[in-house]
C-alpha positions in Angstrom: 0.0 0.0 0.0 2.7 2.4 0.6 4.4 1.4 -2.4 1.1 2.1 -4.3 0.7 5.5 -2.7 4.2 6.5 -3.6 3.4 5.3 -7.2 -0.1 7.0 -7.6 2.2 10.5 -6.4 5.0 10.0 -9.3 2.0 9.0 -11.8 -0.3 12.2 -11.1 3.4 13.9 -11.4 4.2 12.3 -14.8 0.8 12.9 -16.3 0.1 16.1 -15.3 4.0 17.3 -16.7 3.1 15.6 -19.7 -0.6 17.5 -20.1 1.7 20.8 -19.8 4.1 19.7 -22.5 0.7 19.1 -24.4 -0.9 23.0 -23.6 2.8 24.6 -24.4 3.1 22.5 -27.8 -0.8 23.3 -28.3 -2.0 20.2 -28.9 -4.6 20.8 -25.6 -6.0 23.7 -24.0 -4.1 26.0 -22.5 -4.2 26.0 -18.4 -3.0 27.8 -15.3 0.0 26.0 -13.6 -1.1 26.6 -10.2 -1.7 23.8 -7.5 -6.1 24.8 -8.0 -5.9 24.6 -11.8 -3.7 21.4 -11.9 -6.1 19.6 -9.6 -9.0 20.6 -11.5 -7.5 19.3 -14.9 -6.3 16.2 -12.9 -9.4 15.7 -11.7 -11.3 15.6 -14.9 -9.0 13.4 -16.8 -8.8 11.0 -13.7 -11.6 9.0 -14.2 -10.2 7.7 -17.6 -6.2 7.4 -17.2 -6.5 6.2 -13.5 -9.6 4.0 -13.1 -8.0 2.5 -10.3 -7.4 5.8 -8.5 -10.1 4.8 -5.9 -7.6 1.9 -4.5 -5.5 5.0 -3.1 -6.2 8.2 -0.6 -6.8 11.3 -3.1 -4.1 12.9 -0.8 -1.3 11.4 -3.1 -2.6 12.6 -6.5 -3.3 16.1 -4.5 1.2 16.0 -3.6 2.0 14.9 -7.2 0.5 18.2 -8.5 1.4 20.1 -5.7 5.1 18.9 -6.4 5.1 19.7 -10.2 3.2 23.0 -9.3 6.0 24.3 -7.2 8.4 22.4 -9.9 7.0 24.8 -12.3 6.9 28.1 -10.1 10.7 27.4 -9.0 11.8 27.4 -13.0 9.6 30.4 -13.5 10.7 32.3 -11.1 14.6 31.4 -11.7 13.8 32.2 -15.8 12.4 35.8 -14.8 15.1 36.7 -11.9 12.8 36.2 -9.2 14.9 33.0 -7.6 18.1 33.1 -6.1 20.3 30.7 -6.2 20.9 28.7 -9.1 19.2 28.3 -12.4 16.3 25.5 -12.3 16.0 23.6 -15.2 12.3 22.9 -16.5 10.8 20.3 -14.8 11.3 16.8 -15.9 9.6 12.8 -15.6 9.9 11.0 -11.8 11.4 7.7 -11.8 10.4 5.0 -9.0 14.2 4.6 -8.4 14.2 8.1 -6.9 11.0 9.2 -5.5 9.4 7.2 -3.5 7.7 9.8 -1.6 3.7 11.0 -0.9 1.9 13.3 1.9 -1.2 13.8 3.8 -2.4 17.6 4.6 -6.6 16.9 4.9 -8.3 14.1 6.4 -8.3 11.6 9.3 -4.4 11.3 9.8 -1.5 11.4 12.7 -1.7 10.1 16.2 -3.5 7.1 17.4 -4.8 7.7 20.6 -3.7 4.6 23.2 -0.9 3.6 20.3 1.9 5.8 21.0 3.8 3.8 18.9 1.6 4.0 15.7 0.4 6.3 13.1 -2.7 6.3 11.1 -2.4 6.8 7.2 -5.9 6.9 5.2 -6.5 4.1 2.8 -3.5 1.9 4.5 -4.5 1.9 7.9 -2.6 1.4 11.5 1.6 2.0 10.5 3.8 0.7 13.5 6.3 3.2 14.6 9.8 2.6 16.2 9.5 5.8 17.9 7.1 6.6 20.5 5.2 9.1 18.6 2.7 10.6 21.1 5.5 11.8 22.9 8.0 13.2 20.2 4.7 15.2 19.6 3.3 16.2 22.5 0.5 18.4 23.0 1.3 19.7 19.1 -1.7 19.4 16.8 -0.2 17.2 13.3 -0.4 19.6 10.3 1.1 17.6 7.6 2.8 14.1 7.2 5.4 12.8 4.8 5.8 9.3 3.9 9.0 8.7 2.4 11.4 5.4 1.3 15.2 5.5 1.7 17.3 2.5 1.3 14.8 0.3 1.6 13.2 2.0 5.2 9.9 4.1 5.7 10.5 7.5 7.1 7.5 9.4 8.6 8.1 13.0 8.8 5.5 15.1 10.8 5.1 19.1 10.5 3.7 19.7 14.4 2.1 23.2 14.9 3.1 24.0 18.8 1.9 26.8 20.9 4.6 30.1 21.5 7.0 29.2 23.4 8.9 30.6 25.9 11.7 32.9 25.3 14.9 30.8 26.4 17.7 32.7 28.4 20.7 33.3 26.3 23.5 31.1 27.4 26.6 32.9 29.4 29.4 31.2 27.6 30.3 35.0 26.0 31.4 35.1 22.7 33.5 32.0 19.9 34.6 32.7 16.8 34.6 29.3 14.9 36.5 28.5 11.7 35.7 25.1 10.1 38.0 23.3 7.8 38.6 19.4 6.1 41.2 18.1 8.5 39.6 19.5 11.5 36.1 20.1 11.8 35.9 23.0 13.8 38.3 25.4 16.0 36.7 27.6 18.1 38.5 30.4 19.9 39.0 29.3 22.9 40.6 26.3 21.9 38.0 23.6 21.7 39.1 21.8 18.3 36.3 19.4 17.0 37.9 16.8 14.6 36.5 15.5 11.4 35.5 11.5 11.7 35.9 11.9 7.2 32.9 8.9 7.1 32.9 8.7 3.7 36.9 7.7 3.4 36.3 5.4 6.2 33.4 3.8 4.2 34.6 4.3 0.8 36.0 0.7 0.8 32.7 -0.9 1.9 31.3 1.4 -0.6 33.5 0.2 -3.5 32.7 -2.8 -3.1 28.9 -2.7 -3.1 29.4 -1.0 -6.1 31.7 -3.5 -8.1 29.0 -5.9 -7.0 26.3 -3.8 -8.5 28.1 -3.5 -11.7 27.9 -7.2 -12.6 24.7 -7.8 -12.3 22.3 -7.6 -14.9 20.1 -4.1 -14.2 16.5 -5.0 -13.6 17.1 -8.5 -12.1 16.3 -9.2 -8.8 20.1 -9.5 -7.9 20.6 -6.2 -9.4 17.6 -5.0 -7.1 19.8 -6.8 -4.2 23.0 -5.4 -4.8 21.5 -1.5 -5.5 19.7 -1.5 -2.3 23.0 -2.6 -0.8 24.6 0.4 -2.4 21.7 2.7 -0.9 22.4 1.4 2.8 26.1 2.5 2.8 25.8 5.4 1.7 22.6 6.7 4.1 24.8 5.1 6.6 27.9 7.3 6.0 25.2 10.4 5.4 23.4 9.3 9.0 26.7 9.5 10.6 28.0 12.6 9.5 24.8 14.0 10.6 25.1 13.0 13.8 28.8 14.0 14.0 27.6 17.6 13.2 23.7 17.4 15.2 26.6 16.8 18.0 29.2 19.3 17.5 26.5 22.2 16.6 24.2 21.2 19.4 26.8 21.8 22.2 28.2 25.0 20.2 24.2 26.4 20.3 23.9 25.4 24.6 27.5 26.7 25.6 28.4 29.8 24.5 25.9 33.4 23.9 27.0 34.7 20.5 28.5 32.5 17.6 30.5 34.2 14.5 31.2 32.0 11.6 32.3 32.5 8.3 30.4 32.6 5.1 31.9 30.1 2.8 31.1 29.3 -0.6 30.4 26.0 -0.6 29.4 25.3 -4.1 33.0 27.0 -5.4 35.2 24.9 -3.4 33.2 21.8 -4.5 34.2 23.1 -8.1 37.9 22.4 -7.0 38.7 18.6 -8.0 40.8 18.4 -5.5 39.0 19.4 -2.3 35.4 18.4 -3.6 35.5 15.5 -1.7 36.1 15.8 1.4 34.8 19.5 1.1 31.3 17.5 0.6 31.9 14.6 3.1 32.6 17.6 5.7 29.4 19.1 5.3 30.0 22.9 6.0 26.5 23.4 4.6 24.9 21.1 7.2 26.7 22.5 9.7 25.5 26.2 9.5 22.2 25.1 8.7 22.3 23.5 11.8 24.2 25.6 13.8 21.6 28.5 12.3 18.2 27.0 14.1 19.7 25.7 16.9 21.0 29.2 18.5 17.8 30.6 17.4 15.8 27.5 20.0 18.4 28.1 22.7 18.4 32.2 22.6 21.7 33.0 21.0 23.0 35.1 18.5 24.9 33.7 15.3 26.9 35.8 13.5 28.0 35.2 10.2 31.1 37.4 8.4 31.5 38.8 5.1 32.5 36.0 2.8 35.1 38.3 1.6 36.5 39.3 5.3 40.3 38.0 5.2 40.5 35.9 9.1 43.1 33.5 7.9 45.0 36.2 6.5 45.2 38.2 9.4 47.6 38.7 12.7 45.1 38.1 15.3 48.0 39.5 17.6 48.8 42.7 15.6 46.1 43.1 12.6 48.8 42.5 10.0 47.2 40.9 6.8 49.7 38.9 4.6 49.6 39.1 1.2 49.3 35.8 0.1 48.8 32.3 2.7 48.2 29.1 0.8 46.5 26.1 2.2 49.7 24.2 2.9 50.7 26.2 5.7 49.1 25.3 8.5 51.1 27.8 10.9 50.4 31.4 10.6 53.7 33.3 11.0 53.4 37.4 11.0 55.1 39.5 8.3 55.2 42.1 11.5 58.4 41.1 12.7 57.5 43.2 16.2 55.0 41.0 16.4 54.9 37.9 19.1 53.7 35.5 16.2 56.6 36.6 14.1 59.3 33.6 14.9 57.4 30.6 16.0 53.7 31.4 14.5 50.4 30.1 15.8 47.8 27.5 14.4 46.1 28.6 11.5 43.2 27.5 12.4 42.9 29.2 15.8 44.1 32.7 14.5 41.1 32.4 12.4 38.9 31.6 14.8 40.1 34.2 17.2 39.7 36.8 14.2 36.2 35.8 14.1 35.5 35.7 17.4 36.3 39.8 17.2 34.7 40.2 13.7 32.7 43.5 13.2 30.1 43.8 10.8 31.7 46.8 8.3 28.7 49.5 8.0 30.7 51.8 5.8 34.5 51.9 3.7 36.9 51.4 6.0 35.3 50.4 9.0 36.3 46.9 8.6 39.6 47.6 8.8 39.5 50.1 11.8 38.0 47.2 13.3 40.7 44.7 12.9 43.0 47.5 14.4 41.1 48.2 17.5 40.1 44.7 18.8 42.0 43.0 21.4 42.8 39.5 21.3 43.1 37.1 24.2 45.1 34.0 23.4 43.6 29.7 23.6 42.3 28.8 26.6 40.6 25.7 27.3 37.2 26.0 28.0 34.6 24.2 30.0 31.9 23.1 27.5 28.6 21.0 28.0 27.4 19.0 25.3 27.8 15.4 24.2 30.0 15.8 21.7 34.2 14.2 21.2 36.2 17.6 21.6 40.3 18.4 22.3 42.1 21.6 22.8 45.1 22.9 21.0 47.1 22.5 24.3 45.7 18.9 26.0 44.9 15.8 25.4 41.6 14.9 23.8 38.5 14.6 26.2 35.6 13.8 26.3 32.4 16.4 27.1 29.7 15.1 28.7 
């Protein structure tokens, strides 16, 4: 039944695409392309391409057009200017390989009431749960639910409306500047270094060789089913990890300290660079500020995020002094000031970007980011007494473990 839900989704998604193709090329009516108009020309053609639509809840038709309505408003929108980002392509034909997905917004859906552990989906009926539902949700009233399939599991994902809450206190950890990086997560001004578990080189072998197994098989058999769904389950493994690794790192970051300053990277440039793509991607510097972003919002602190173009690896966070040119092979900053105390033996990299951060002031006019950078004091690592369950070391100790 889920299967058949997912499949009456894509096939509402297909037909409809293709009855737009039709009204551009002229060969039907012409139609609106928002969700109202799509349903209504679904719905009148429904009776005689999809007799059997009664078998599944009209909620799945209802997301295969709301899908290729959005699809469609995305690619205008991005054709006109009105999309940031980048461009969207016009919409094209779901395959079952790749979305397996359908949701409920009307109707007699959710919570169970005396079966925490279940969920209630029209047309299929009592779902177990491996969760305890009732009380992930609470006293939240279920607004929408997404039924999705990934690597061969069932994912129920529930939008919960919940009363105001509460302000929360903003935590008294001060201020961290916090420069992430490939070999090392995270540094964070006061010396906290979070390090980077790379799960996709550590499951790159396993991965290998689910994929030289897939290759042999003929696609469409059942042993080519087999070895593709073993593929799937390595790699949401290695993503389910590296989620954790960061839910971890940004969770304890959000909880300890009152005002966060990051940098703004651009991701999708340095994933342009063959050489760092890689492990650029299996860091996940994305995922992390996304995280990082909501999380201080829950707890009541403030995240701070500097110009992409503001130079903290470049600069002295003793004196100011910005070097000309620092590649990504030296991992020691040294000063060019040779008054300066970092002038001989240098300092981490890494931490004399983090502690430039940690000082970073928004520029408001010319020149006010560099009269910044010359009136900020600097204080140097210190170890610092986090809370959060998350595998941290300092620049100066042995690694330990924050509980």
């Amino acid at each position: 039944m889920l299967l058949s839900h997912a499949g009456a989704a894509r096939f509402a998604y297909n037909f409809m695409l293709g009855m737009v193709k039709a009204a551009v090329a002229g060969r039907v009516g012409r139609f609106g392309w928002s969700k109202a108009q799509l349903r209504r020309v679904w719905n009148s053609w429904k009776a005689d391409v999809a007799p059997w639509s009664a078998g599944n809840s009209k909620e799945a038709y209802s997301y295969g057009v709301e899908c290729l309505a959005n699809a469609l408003k995305n690619w205008s929108d991005s054709k006109h200017g009105k999309r940031e980002g980048p461009k969207m392509g016009f919409p094209k034909c779901r395959v079952r390989s790749k979305h397996m997905k359908f949701a409920y917004t009307t109707g007699s859906f959710g919570l169970i009431n005396g079966d925490p552990k279940a969920l209630k989906l029209p047309r299929i009926g009592r779902v177990h749960c491996f969760e305890d539902m009732g009380k992930r949700v609470g006293d939240g009233r279920v607004l929408r639910m997404t039924v999705s399939c990934s690597a061969g599991c069932w994912y129920a994902s529930l939008t919960v409306e919940y009363p105001d809450p509460v302000a929360p206190a903003k935590p008294s950890g001060g201020t961290v500047g916090i420069d992430v990086g490939v070999k090392i997560l995270a540094t964070l001004s006061d010396g906290t270094v979070i390090d980077n578990p790379k799960h996709y080189k550590r499951n790159e072998r396993k991965l290998r060789k689910a994929g030289k197994r897939l290759s042999c098989r003929v696609k469409g058999s059942n042993r080519w089913k087999k070895a593709s769904l073993a593929v799937q389950k390595v790699q949401a493994r290695t993503a389910a990890q590296r989620h954790d690794t960061i839910n971890r790192a940004t969770t304890m970051i959000a909880q300890t300290y009152g005002t966060t300053v990051i940098e703004d990277l651009n991701v999708a440039g340095m994933k342009r660079n063959r050489h760092l793509a890689k492990a650029v991607s299996d860091a996940g510097f994305g995922e992390f500020r996304r995280q990082l972003a909501y999380k201080c919002l829950d707890s009541g602190a403030t995240l701070v995020v500097a110009d992409r173009w503001y130079p903290s690896s470049k600069t002295c966070s003793g004196c100011g002094t910005v070097k000309a040119k620092l590649s990504l092979a030296d991992r020691v900053f040294v000063c060019d000031n040779l008054s300066c105390g970092y002038a001989r033996e240098g300092v981490d990299r890494d931490w004399n970007a983090a502690v430039n951060l940690e000082h970073y002031v928004a520029p408001s006019a010319a020149g006010d980011a560099k009269r910044a950078r010359r009136n900020r004091k600097t204080t140097g690592p210190r170890q610092a007494g986090n809370a959060g369950p998350c595998e941290t070391r300092t620049k100066q100790n042995a690694p330990i473990s924050v509980q």
